[in-house]
Phi, psi and omega in degrees: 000126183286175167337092180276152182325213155236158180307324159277337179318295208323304180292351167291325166307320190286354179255349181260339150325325192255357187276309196280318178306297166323295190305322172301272167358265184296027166264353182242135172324125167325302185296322149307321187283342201269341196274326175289334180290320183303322200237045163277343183277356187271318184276341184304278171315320184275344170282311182298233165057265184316341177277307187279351176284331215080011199310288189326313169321309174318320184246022158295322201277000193112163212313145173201161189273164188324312210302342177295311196295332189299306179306339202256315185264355181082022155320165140272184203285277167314270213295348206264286187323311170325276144001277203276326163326306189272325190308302179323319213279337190238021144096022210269305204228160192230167181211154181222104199040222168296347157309140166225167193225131151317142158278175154350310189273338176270001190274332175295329168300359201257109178351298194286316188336118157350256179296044181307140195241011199303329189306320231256265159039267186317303226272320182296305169295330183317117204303311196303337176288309190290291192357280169001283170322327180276011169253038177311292167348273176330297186283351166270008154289295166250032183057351196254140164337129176239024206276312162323334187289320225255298209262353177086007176197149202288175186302324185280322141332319162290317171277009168264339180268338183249060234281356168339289191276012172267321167299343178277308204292311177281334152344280183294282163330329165262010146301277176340270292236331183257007198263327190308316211334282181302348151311321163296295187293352171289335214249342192226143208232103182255027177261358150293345177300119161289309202242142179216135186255108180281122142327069239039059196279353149071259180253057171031075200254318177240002145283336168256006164257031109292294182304330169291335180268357175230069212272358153297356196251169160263132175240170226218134183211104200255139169193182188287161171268014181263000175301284179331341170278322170290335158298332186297307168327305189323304189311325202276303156351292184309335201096348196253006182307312167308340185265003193240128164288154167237150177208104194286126145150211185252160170229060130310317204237356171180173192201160179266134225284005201232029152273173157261009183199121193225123167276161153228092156295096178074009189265282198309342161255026157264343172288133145297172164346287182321287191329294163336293188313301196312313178319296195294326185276305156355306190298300194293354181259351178250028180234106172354119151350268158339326191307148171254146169245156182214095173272128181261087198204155177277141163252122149340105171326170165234024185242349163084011190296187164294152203174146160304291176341307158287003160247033162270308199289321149334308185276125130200283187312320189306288194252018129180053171105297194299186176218186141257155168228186193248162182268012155287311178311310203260006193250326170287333190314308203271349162299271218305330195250044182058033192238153159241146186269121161278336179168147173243111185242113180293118203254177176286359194262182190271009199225144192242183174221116173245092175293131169212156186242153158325121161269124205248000000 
């Protein structure tokens, strides 16, 4: 990932983006646009199609014709053309006679690629994933989670019955998790910490893209214990396995007492409220006088503009319950659970970092 921006240039780009995104929409008959808004599950679909066949693959080495790719991926042929031919069409590939090429975007779809987004793909397009989704109706009926209705079982069951599809999943987080990074680290100064506790940390991926940019500190990496030996890898890979505890367990029911500094990525929307609170005060009861918490979650605009958040905070009710919030939300969460927000600072990625310190 090159260099991110400074933050306001971004959003200023993102207001003139989202300015011209308006103005198309409103170059068109309303009964187009709702039709052109409707039939976006279609580029969903024709990106996964392409990723999962391997078509994108075919054409990392350069431009080629259907029937090449078709030949390379085990395709048929007329479906392949079909394929790459609608792919062209959402800016994936460019095409010059019967050839076709990636573009930019399309090349992050591509195995090898640096920024490969395939994990992420993968994980989206996957029926099980979609399934979910078509149950939207239902969950804005009865407010409840709908990944049971579909699979018999809640989500995180499901990636305990199936592990395919737990390998699709963690993929795909730990892609997100390196897509943030650097954006975090632009934005956040984590070299006053000596001890940094990632919170659930799952295979400790971004405890060590903390300790690498900190390289005086120590970390603390709490998570169930059937997690820890892929983290202990992890760790060990990254180089910082020497700098770290690992501590199996949950934190519902405890955390550890001697960081300054304790992350959550992404943990807290996946919690309704109750939950949320029971998490945070559990923290608070093991968290230094001094310590700072730092949640790594998208905040809801309050002004109600476009934000990635409100379509996050959909898949959060669907599959399992959570939400997204404001930073008004997170600030009463973290009252109730003995914490005061000191600032919410924001990077150019879909995620903020919301600092709070213990109130003593």
């Amino acid at each position: 990932m090159t260099k991110p921006p400074p933050v306001p240039l971004a959003r200023a780009a993102t207001r003139v983006r989202t300015a011209l995104q308006g103005l198309t929409r409103r170059m068109v008959p309303p009964e187009v646009g709702v039709l052109e808004v409707m039939s976006s599950f279609m580029a969903t679909h024709a990106t996964y199609a392409l990723t999962r066949v391997g078509a994108a693959d075919a054409l990392a080495s350069g431009p080629r014709t259907a029937a090449e790719v078709a030949a390379e991926a085990g395709t048929d042929p007329d479906a392949t053309y079909r394929l790459l031919r609608a792919c062209a069409g959402h800016g994936l590939l460019t095409r010059s006679g019967d050839r076709f090429a990636l573009t930019a975007l399309g090349r992050a779809l591509v195995s090898q690629h640096p920024g490969s987004m395939r994990p992420v793909v993968l994980m989206i397009g996957d029926p099980r994933y979609q399934a979910v989704w078509g149950q939207l109706p239902e969950a804005v009926v009865t407010g409840t989670p709908r990944a049971e209705a579909v699979h018999g079982v809640s989500m995180w069951e499901l990636l305990d019955r199936e592990p395919d599809y737990a390998a699709v999943f963690d993929d795909a987080m730990t892609r997100l998790t390196a897509l943030d990074w650097p954006t975090v680290a632009a934005a956040y100064d984590f070299t006053p910490y000596g001890v940094v506790v990632d919170v659930g940390g799952g295979h400790g991926q971004l405890l060590a893209s903390v300790l690498g940019v900190a390289p005086a500190a120590r970390g603390v990496l709490l998570e169930r214990p059937a997690l820890l030996p892929h983290a202990e890898r992890h760790l060990r890979e990254a180089g910082v396995l020497g700098r770290c505890r690992l501590v199996g367990g949950s934190f519902f029911d405890t955390a550890p007492d001697d960081g300054d500094l304790y992350v959550l990525r992404r943990v807290v929307h996946d919690l309704d409220d109750e939950q949320a609170v029971a998490v945070l005060t559990t923290l608070r009861a093991h968290t230094p006088p001094g310590a700072t918490l730092v949640l790594m979650e998208s905040v809801v605009p309050p002004d109600g503009g476009p934000h990635f958040a409100t379509s996050l905070d959909l898949d959060m009710l669907l599959f399992v319950g959570g939400r997204e919030r404001t930073e008004q939300e997170y600030a009463a969460l973290l009252e109730r659970a003995g914490f005061r927000l000191t600032r919410v600072v924001p990077t150019v990625s879909t995620v903020s970092l919301v600092e709070a310190r213990p109130v003593t």
